[in-house]
Legacy VTK file of the C-alpha trace (Angstrom):
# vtk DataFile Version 3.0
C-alpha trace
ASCII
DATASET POLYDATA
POINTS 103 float
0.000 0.000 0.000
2.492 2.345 0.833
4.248 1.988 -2.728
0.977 2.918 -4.060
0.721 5.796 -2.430
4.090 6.827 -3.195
3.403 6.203 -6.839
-0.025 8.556 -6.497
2.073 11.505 -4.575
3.705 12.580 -7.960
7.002 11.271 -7.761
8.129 11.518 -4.235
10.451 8.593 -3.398
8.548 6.120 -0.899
11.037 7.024 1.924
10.277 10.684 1.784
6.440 9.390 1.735
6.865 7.280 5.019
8.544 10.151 6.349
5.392 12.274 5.866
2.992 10.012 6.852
4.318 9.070 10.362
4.532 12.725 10.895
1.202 12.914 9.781
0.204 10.225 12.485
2.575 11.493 15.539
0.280 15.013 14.838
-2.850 13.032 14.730
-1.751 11.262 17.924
-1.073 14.349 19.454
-3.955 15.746 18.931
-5.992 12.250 19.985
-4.433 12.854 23.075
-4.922 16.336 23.098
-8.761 15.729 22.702
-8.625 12.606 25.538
-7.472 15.293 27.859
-10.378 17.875 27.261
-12.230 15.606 27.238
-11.288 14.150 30.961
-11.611 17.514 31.734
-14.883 18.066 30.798
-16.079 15.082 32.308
-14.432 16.191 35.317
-16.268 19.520 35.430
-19.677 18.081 34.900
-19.279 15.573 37.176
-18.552 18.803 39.759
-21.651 20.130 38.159
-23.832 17.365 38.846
-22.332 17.585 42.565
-23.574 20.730 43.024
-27.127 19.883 41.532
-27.443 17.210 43.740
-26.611 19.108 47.013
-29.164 21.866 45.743
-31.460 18.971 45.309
-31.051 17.723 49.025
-31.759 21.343 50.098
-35.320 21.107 48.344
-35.743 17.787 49.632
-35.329 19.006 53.077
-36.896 21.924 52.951
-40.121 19.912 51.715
-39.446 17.366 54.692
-40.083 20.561 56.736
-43.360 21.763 54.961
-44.710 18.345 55.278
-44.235 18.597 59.148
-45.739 21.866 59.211
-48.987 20.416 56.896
-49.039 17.417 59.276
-48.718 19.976 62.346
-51.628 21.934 61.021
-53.531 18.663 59.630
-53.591 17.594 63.311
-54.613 20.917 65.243
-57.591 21.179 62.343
-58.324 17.849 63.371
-58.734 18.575 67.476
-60.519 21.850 66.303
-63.005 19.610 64.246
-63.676 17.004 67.329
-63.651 20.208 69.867
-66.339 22.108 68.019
-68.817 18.944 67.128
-68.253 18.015 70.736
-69.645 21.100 71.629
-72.245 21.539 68.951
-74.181 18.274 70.096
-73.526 19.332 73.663
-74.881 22.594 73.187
-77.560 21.204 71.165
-78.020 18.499 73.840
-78.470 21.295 76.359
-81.284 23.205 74.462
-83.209 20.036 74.385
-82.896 19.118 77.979
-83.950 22.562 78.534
-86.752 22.599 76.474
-88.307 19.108 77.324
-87.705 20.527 81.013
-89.803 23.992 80.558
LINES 1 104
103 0 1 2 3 4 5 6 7 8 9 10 11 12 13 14 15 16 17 18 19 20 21 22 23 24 25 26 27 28 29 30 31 32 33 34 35 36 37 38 39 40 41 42 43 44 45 46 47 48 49 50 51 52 53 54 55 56 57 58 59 60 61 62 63 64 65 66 67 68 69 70 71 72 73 74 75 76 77 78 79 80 81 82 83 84 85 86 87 88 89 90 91 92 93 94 95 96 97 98 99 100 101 102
């Protein structure tokens, strides 16, 4: 292969040819390794990124562990207000009965 290619560069001698192409490949290698490293970099970074999303995320998640005991705070005082006031009502009502069968 690499006398055909010689043969299609216009006359270069195949040595001069070889010469070129594993300059050719040390630059392409280069810049493979050029490209591994930004890359490894970038994966770095977002993996920092996604750090930071996540500890943002278990803010939220706590903050809505504190609503929830707030809702369930409030769920149960609604709760005694509802069995305080129809405790009342029927005792009230109870009372104007009694008074009423009474009179």
């Amino acid at each position: 292969m690499s006398q055909w290619l010689a043969e299609q560069s216009l006359g270069k001698p195949p040595m001069v040819y070889e010469i070129e192409l594993r300059e050719r490949m040390v630059r392409v290698e280069e810049e493979l390794r050029n490209q591994r490293e930004l890359i490894q970099y970038i994966i770095e970074q977002m993996d920092k990124r996604f750090e930071q999303v996540d500890k943002r995320f278990e803010q939220v998640d706590k903050r809505f562990e504190q609503f929830d005991q707030r809702f369930m705070a409030l769920t149960k005082r609604m709760d005694r207000l509802l069995i305080w006031s129809f405790g009342t009502t029927v005792t009230v009502g109870g009372l104007i009965v009694a008074i009423l069968k009474l009179t």
